[in-house]
Each structure stands twice: as C-alpha cells, then as structure tokens.
C-alpha positions in Angstrom: -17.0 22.2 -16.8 -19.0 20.1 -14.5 -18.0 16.8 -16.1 -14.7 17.8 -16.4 -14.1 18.3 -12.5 -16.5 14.8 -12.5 -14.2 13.1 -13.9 -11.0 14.6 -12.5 -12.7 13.9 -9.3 -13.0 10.1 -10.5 -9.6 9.9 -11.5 -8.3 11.5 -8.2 -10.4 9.0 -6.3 -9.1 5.9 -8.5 -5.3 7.5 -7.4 -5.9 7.8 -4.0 -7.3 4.2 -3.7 -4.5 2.6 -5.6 -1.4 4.9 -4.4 -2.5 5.7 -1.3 -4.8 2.7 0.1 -3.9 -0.4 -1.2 -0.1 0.2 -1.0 -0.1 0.5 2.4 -1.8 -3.0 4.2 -5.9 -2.0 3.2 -6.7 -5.2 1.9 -10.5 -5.0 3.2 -12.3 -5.6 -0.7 -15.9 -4.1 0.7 -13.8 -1.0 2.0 -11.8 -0.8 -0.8 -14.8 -0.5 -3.1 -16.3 1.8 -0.6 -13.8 4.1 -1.1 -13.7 3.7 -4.8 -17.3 4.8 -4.8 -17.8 7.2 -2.5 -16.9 10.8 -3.4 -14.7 12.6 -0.8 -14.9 15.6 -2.7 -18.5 16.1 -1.7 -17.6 16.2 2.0 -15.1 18.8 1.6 -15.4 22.8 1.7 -16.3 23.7 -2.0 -13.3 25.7 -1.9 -11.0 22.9 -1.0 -12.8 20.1 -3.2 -9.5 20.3 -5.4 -7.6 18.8 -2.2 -10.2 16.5 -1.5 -8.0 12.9 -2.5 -4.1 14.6 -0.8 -2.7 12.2 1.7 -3.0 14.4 4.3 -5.3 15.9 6.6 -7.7 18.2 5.0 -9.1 21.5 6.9 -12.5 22.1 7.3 -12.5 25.3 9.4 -12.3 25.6 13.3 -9.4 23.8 13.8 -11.2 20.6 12.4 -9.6 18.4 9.9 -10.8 15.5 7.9 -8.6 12.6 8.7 -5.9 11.7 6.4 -7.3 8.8 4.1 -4.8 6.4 4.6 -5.1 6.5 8.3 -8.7 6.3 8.4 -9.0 3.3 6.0 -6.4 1.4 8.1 -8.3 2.5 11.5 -12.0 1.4 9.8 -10.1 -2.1 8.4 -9.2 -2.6 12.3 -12.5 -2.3 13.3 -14.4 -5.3 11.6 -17.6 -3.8 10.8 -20.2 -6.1 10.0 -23.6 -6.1 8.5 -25.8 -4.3 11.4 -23.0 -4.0 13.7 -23.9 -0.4 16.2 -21.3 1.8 15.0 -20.7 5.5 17.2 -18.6 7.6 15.1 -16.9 10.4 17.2 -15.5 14.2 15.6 -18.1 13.0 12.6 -16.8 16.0 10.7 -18.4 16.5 7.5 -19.7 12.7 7.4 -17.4 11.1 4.9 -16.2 8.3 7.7 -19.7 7.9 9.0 -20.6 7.4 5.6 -17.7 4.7 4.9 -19.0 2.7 8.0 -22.3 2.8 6.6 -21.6 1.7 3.6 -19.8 -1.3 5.1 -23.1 -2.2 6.8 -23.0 -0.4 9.8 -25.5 1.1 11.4 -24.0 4.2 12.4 -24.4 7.3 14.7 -22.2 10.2 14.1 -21.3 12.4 16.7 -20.5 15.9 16.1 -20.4 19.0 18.4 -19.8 21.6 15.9 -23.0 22.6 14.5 -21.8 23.8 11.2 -20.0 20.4 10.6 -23.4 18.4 11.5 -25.2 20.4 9.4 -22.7 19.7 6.3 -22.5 15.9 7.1 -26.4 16.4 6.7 -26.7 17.6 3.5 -23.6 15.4 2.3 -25.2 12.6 3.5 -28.2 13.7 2.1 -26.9 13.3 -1.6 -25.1 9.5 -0.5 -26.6 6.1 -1.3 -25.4 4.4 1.5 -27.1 0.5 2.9 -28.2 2.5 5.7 -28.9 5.7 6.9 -26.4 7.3 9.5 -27.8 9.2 12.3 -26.5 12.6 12.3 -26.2 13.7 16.9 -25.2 17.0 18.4 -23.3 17.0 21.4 -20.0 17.1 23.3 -17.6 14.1 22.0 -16.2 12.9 25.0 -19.6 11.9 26.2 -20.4 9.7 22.9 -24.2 8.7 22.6 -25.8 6.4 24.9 -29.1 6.3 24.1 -27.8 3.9 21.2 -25.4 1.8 22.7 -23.7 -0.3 23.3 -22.0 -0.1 19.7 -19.8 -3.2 18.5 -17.7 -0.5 17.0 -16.1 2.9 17.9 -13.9 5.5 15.9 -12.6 8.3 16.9 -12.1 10.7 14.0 -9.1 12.8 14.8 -5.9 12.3 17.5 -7.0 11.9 21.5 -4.3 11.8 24.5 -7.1 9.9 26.2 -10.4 7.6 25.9 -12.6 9.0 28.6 -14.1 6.1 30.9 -17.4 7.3 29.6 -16.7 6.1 25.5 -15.6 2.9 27.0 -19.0 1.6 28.8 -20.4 2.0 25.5 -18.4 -0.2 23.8 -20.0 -3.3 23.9 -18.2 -7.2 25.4 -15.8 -7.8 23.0 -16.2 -4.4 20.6 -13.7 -2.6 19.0 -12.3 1.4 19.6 -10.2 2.5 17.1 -8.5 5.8 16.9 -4.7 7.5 17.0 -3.6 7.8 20.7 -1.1 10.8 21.2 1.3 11.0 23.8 3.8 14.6 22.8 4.5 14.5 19.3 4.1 10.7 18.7 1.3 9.4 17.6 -0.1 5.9 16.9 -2.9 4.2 15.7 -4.2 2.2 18.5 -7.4 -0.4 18.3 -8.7 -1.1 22.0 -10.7 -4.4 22.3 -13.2 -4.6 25.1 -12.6 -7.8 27.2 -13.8 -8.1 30.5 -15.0 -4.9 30.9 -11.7 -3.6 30.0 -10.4 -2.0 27.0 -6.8 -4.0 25.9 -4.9 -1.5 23.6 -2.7 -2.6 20.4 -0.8 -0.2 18.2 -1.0 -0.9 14.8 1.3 1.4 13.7 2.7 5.2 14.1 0.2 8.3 12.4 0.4 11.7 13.0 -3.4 13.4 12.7 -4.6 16.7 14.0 -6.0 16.4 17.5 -9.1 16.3 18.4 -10.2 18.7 20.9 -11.7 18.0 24.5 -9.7 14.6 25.0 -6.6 15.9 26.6 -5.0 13.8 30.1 -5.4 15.0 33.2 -2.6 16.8 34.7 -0.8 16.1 37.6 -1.0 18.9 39.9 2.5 20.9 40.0 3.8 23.2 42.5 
C-alpha cells in the first residue's frame, strides 16, 4: 500500500508540475525541478495528503491554508532567489514554501506564529534534503525577524491588505517582497522592489488566496 500511494503521489506531483505549473508562465528550470522533487504531500495533514497536488488552496486547520501551487510558484519565480540570497518567509505554514526557497539556494528563515504549524514544518523539514537548512522562528508575522536581516528576498504566504512598515526595513536595497495584495474581493499578486528605501509595487497578475491574518488596513475613523 505504501508504494502504491508513493507512486500515486509521484504521478500527482509530475501532473501538477506539467498541468498546473508550466502552463501558466513558470519557466524558472531550478524551480521547476524543485517542485518535481519535493513532495507536497508530506507537508500536508495526513488526512488531506490525497489533496495535496489540487490547484487550490489546501487547509491546514485554524483558518490556515497552504497556498495554491500555481500562485506560489509564480510568486517564488518573481523573487529571483539566488544561491545564499537571505530569504524571510512569512505565514511559513507547514514549510513546503520555505522548503522551495531553500532548495533554490536560499538561505531561509520561516516565520510562523502558530505553534502547531512550526512544529509540523519541523518535522517536515526534518525528513527534506534541502542545499540548506531553513530556520524554523516563532513569532507574530507582521513583525518578520530582524535579527537576520536584511533578507534580499521576502514572501508572504497567504493574502495581506497591507505590508506593515516594519517587513519593509527588512528588505534589503534593491530586494524583492512578493505576496498577493487584497483590496475587497480582488486580489493580485504584487512583487514590491525596494529602491530608495521605498518599496515600488508591480502586479503580476490577479489571484485569489485565503488571507492571512493580522495584516488588515487601518480604518478610517467613522462617525
């Protein structure tokens, strides 16, 4: 039974590369191949590991999602990571982005303020070959991780209304933020480039991912 679901998992994974990936502008060959070799299934609940390759968010309890493949792949292919770039990943999840970055080269910290979800990135990542190992922190996403900043690269797993001020002076001159920027019920996939201290947005194109919580605008004050 075991290699049975080893290598329904490897034909899933070989589908969702092809059908959902490449076919829709993921050109990146080193991300490609990471995500031919890395098994999703493994960072999903054991009871949703059959739903592990769907093109579409998956749930990992908590109102926590892993991000629809697709999106990610196209958010990590704006990003540029290079051998030893300082990667911050935010709303880690289970790992399996963090994991991606790191086995793109980065050298990654994942951010998580669920405890339950760091703990299964852990022992996911635990069980991963990846270049380098990805630091597993605890604590609230909206503050990010300074004590290993700046990082060339930022991703924010999951949908935010806004990038606090705080992210953004740890991106370093000239980094990269990637993540889907909600405003209502649009969403789109916007990569920020830090130039002059300031982050310039561009939308790459429209996505519609679970929020992430505790990066809602401020609201004006109403009477």
């Amino acid at each position: 039974m075991a290699m049975a679901e080893a290598g329904d998992f490897t034909a899933a994974r070989r589908f969702m590369v092809d059908g959902q990936i490449r076919t829709n502008k993921v050109t990146d060959e080193a991300l490609l191949a990471a995500m031919s070799d890395l098994p999703r299934e493994r960072f999903a609940p054991t009871q949703l590991r059959g739903r592990a390759y769907v093109d579409d968010d998956l749930p990992l309890g908590g109102g926590r999602f892993m991000m629809e493949p697709m999106v990610l792949a196209r958010l990590l292919q704006a990003l540029q990571i290079q051998a030893g770039d300082a990667v911050l990943v935010v709303g880690a999840n289970s790992g399996y982005a963090a994991a991606l970055a790191a086995m793109l080269g980065g050298s990654v910290t994942a951010l998580e303020s669920d405890a339950s979800l760091a703990s299964a990135a852990r022992q996911a990542l635990a069980a991963i070959d990846t270049p380098r190992p990805v630091e597993i922190v605890t604590g609230p996403l909206p503050e990010g991780h300074v004590a290993r900043g700046p990082y060339r690269a930022i991703l924010i797993e999951g949908a935010v209304e806004q990038i606090p001020a705080r992210l953004g002076d740890q991106l370093a001159e000239g980094g990269r933020l990637a993540t889907v920027q909600q405003q209502g019920a649009v969403g789109r996939a916007t990569l920020f480039t830090k130039i002059g201290g300031v982050l310039s947005p561009r939308v790459l194109f429209d996505a519609n991912v679970v929020r992430l919580p505790g990066f809602e605008a401020a609201r004006g004050f109403r009477f």
